[in-house]
C-alpha positions as CSV (number, residue, x, y, z in Angstrom):
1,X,-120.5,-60.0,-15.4
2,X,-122.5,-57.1,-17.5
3,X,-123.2,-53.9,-15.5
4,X,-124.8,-50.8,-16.7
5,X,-123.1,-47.3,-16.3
6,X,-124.3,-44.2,-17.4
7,X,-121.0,-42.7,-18.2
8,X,-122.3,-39.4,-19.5
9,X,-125.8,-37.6,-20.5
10,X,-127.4,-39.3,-22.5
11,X,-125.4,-42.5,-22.8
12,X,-125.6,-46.0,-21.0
13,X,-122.9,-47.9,-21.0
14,X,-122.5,-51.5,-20.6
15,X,-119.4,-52.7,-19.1
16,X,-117.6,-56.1,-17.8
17,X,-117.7,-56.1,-14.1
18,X,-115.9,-58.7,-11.6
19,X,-118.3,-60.7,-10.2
20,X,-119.4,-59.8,-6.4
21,X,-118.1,-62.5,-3.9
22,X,-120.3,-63.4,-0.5
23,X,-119.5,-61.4,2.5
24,X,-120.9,-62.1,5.9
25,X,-124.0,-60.8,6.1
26,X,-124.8,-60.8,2.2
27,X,-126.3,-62.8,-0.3
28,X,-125.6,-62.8,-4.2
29,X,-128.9,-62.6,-6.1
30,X,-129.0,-63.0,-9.5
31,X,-130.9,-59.9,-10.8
32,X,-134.5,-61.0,-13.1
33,X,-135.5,-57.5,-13.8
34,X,-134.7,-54.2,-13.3
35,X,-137.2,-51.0,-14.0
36,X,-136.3,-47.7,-15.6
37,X,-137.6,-45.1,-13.2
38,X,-138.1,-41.2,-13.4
39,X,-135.2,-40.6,-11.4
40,X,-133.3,-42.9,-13.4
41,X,-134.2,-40.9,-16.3
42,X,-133.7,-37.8,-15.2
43,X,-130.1,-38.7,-13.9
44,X,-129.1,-40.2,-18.0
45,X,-130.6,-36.9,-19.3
46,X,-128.5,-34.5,-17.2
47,X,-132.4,-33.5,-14.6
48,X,-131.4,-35.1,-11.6
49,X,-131.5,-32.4,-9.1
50,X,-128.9,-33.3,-6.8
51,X,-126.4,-35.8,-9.3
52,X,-124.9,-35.4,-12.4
53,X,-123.4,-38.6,-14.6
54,X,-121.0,-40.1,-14.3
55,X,-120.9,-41.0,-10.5
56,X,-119.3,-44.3,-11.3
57,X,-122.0,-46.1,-9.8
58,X,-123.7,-48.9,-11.5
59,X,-127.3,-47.9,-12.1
60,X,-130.5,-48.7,-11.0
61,X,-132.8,-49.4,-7.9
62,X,-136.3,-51.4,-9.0
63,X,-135.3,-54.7,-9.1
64,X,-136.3,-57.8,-7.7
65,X,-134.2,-61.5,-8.2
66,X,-133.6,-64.9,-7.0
67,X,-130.8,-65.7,-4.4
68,X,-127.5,-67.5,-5.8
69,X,-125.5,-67.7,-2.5
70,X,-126.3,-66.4,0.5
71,X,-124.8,-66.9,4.6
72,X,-126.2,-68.2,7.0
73,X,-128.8,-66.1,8.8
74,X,-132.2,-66.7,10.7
75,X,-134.1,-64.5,8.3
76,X,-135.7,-67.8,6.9
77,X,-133.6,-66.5,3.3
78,X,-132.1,-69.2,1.0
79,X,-130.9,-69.9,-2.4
80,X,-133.7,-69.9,-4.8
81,X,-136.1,-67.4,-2.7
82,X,-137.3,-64.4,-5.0
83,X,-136.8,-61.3,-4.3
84,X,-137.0,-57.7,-3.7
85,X,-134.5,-55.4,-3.4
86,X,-135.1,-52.6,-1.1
87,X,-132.5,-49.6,-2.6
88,X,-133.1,-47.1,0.4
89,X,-129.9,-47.4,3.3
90,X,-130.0,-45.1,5.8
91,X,-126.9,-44.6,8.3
92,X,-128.4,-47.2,11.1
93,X,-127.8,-45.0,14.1
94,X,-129.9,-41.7,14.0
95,X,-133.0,-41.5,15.9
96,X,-135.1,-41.9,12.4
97,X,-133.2,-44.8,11.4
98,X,-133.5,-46.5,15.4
99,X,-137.2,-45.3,14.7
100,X,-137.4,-47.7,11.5
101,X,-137.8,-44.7,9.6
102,X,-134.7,-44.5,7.1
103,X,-136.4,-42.6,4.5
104,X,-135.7,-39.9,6.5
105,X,-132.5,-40.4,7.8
106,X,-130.8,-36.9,7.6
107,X,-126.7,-37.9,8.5
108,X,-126.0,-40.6,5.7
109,X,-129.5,-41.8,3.5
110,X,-128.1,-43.4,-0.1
111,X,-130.1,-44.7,-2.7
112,X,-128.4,-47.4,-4.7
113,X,-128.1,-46.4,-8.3
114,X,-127.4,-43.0,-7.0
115,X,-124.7,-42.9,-4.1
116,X,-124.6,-46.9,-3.9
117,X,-123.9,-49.5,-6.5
118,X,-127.6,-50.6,-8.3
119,X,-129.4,-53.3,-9.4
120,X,-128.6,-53.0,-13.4
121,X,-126.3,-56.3,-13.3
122,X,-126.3,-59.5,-13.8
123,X,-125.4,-60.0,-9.9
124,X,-125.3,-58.0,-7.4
125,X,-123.5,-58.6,-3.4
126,X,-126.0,-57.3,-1.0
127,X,-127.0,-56.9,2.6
128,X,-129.5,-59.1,4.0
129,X,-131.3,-56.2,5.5
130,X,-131.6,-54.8,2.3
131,X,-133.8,-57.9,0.9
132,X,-137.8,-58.6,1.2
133,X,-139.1,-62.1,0.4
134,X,-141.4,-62.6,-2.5
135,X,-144.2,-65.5,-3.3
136,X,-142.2,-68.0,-5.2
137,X,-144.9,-68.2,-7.9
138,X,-145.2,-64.3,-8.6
139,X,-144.1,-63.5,-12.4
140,X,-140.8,-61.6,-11.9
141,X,-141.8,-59.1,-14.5
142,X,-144.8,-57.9,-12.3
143,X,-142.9,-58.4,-9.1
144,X,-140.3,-55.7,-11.3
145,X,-142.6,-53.0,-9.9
146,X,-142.6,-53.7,-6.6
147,X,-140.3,-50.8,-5.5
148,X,-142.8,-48.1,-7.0
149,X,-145.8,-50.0,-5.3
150,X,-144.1,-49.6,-2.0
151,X,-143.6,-45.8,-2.9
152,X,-147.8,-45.4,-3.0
153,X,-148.4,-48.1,0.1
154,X,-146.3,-45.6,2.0
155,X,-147.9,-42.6,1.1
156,X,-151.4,-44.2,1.2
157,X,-150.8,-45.2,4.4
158,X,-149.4,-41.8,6.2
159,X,-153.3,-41.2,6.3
160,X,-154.0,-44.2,8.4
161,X,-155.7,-42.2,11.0
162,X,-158.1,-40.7,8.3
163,X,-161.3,-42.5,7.8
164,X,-160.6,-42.4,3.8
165,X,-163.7,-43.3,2.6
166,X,-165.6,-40.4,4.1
167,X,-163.5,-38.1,1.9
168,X,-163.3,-37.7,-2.1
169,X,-159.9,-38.3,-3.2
170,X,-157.8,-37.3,-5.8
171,X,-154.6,-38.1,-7.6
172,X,-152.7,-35.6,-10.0
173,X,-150.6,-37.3,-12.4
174,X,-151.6,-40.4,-13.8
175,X,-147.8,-42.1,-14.4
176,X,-146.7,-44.7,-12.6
177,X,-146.2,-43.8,-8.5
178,X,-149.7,-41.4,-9.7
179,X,-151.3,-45.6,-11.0
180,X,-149.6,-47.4,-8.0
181,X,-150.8,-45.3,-5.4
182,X,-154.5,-45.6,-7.2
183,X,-154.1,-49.3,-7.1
184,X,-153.3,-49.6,-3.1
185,X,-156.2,-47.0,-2.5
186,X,-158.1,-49.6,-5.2
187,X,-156.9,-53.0,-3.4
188,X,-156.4,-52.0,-0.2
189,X,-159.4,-49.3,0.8
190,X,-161.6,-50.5,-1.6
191,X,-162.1,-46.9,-2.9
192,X,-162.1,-45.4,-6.7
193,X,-159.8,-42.1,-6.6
194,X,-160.2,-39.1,-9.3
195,X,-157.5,-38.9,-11.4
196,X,-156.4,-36.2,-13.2
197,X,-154.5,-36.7,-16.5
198,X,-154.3,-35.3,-19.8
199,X,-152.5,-37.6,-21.9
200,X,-154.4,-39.8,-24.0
201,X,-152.7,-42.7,-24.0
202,X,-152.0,-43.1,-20.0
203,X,-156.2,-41.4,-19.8
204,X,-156.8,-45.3,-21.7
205,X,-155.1,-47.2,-19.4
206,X,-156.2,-45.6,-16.3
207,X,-159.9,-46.0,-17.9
208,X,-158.7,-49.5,-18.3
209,X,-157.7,-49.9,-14.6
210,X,-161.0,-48.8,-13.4
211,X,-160.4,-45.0,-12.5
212,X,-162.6,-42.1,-13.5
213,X,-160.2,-39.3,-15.2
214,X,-160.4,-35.8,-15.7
215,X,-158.1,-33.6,-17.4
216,X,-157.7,-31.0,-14.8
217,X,-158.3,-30.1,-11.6
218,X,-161.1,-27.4,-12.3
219,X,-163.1,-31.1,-13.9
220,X,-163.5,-32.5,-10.3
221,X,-166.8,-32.8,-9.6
222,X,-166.0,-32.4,-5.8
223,X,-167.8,-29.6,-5.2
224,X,-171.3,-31.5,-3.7
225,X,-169.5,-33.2,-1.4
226,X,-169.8,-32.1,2.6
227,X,-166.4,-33.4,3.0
228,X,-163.0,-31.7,1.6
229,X,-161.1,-34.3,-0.4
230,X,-157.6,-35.7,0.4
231,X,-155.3,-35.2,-2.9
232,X,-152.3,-37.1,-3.8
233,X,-149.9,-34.7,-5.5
234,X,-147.6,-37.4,-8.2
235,X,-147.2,-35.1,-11.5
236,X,-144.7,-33.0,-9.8
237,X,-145.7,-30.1,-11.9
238,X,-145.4,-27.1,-10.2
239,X,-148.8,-26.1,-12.1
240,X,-150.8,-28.3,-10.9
241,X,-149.1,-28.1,-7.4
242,X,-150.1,-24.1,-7.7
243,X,-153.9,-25.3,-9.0
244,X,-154.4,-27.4,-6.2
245,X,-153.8,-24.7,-3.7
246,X,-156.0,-22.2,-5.2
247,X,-158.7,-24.3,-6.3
248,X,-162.2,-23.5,-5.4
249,X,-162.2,-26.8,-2.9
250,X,-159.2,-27.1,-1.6
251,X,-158.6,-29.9,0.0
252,X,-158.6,-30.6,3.6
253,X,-155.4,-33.1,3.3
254,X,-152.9,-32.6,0.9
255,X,-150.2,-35.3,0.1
256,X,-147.0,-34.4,-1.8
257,X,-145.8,-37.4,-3.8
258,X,-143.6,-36.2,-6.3
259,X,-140.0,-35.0,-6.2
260,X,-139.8,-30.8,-6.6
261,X,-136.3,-29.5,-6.8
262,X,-135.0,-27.1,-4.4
263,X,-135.6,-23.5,-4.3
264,X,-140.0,-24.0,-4.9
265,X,-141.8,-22.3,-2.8
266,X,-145.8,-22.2,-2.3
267,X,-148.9,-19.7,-1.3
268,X,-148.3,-20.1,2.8
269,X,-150.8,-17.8,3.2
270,X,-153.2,-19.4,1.2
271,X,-152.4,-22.6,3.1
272,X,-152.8,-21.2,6.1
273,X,-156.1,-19.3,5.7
274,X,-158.0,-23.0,4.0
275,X,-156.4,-25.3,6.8
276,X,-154.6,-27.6,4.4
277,X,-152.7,-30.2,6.3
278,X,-149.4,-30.8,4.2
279,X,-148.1,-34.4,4.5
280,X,-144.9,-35.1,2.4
281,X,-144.0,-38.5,1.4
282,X,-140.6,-39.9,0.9
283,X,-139.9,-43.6,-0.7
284,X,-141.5,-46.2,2.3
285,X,-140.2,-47.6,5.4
286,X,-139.0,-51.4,5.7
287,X,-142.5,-52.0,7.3
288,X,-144.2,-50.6,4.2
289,X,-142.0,-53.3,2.3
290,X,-143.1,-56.2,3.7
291,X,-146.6,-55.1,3.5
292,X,-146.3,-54.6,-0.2
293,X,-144.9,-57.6,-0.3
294,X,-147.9,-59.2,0.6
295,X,-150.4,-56.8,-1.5
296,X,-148.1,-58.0,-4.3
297,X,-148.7,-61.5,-3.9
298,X,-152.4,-60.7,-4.2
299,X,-153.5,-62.0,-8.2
300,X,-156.0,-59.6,-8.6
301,X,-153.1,-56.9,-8.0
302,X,-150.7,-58.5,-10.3
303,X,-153.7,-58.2,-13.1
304,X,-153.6,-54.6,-12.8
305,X,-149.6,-54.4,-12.2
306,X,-149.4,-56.5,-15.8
307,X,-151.2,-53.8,-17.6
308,X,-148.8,-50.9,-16.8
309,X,-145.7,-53.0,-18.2
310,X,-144.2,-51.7,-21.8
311,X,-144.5,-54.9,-23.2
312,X,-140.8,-55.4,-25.2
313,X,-138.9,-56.6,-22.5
314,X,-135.0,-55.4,-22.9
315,X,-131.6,-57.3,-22.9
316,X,-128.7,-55.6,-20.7
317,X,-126.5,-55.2,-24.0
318,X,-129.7,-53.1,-25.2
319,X,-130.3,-50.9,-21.8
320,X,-129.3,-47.7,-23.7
321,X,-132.2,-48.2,-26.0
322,X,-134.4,-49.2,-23.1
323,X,-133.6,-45.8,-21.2
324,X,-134.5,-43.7,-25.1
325,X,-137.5,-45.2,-24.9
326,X,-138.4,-44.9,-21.4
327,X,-137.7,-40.8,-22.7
328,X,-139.4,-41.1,-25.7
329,X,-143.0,-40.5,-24.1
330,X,-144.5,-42.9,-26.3
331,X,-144.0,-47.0,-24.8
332,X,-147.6,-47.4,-26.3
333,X,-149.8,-46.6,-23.6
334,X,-147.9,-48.0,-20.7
335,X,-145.9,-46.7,-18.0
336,X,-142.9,-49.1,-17.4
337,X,-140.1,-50.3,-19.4
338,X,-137.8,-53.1,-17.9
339,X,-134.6,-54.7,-18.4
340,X,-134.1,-58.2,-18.2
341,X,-130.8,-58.8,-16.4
């Protein structure tokens, strides 16, 4: 079968790979789609903060499928069933993990793609735990995006003890987790975040989505409001980070998205002094998964999920030129480039 390694900076490689057999426990889903992601990027241009290519790893982790084989289980999965793959395995045994939190497993957390085989393949052999059911109907090219929709459910959702619609809220960063986590707050709550952008073509589609944009953080007009707002930190720019802090209205909950490498550090005091609650948020949980699963099934959703999709869908044998122009910054407006597999 085809597989996709990046072998070194800058260069995807597709490869012939032995087809997976079915283990005990697994099924063999025949991958529909797989996303290009920031990380993903980040690793083929040499970014990744933690990884450098080649890991020998096939790469990889948005996909969803449709089951080829599977064993027998009373998970109510079968041959045919869509699909999502859930990348994140945590070690099973810490307290987090026990806790059905393996996003923050500390003693063995792998992302495939990264320190696990991924999902750019024709097939992949994987762990029945690892797999959420989708709507038999839902386009596969929408359902692609499932794994970054999950990412803003889960952040979204950290706040469920905040009565959101009493505050203004804010996103910084209006790429894809920045879009996904607009849409839950959109579909979910009901609510209409800020969000602040300054590239024209994503300012058009986020116009298109429904969203008010501004182009920086000074531009919210926050300022009437009794309330402090909540904002969703997704450029990961340390900039805007920094802006946040010290804006005039700082805000009363602050909720860090994006990925910042190690060694940043912030204003404490200027933390402290405001009374910003910090929240970080780290992939989702495998309750946040079948919760998106059922956001994702809603049409009205899948409209706005449609929109953010670069529309040339490309082959395996072209994934190199898929990942150039997921770099390029210009896939005409929109914010996600797949690979049919």
């Amino acid at each position: 079968m085809k597989a996709l390694k990046i072998t070194e900076i800058k260069k995807a490689e597709v490869m012939d790979l032995p087809m997976p057999s079915l283990t005990e426990g697994h099924a063999i889903v025949k991958i529909s789609y797989s996303g290009i992601c920031g990380s993903d990027t980040h690793f083929y241009l040499g970014m990744h903060p933690s990884l450098k290519p080649p890991t020998g790893f096939i790469q990889g982790h948005e996909a969803v499928g449709v089951i080829s084989q599977i064993s027998p289980n009373s998970k109510g999965l079968a041959v045919g069933d869509n699909v999502a793959i859930n990348p994140l395995v945590g070690c099973g045994e810490c307290i987090n993990c026990k806790n059905g939190l393996p996003n923050i497993c500390r003693v063995n957390r792998r992302v495939m793609g990264f320190r696990l085989d991924g999902t750019l393949a024709e097939y992949i052999s994987i762990d029945l735990n690892q797999l959420v059911k989708l709507d038999n109907k839902i386009d596969m090219k929408i359902a692609a995006t499932f794994e970054p929709l999950a990412v803003g459910y889960h952040a979204v959702n950290l706040l469920k003890t905040i009565p959101l619609k009493d505050h203004p809220i804010v996103i910084t960063g209006g790429g894809t987790i920045g879009v996904v986590t607009g849409l839950v707050l959109k579909h979910v709550h009901n609510l209409k975040p800020v969000i602040v952008e300054n590239n024209q073509s994503r300012v058009a589609l986020l116009n298109q989505l429904g969203f008010s944009v501004k182009s920086s953080i000074s531009e919210v007009d926050i300022l009437d409001s009794n309330i402090r707002p909540i904002i969703f930190e997704c450029s990961g720019v340390r900039k805007v980070l920094d802006e946040i802090i010290e804006s005039q209205r700082k805000p009363e909950y602050l909720v860090i998205i994006a990925q910042y490498s190690r060694g940043n550090s912030i204003t404490l005091h200027e933390i402290q002094s405001s009374e910003i609650t910090v929240i970080s948020s780290h992939m989702y949980t495998p309750e946040d998964l079948n919760n998106t699963a059922k956001l994702l099934s809603l049409s009205e959703v899948q409209a706005d999920l449609s929109k953010i999709i670069y529309e040339h869908i490309f082959s395996l044998d072209d994934a190199d030129k898929a990942f150039k122009q997921a770099i390029s910054g210009n896939p005409d407006g929109k914010l996600k480039v797949l690979i049919k597999c």
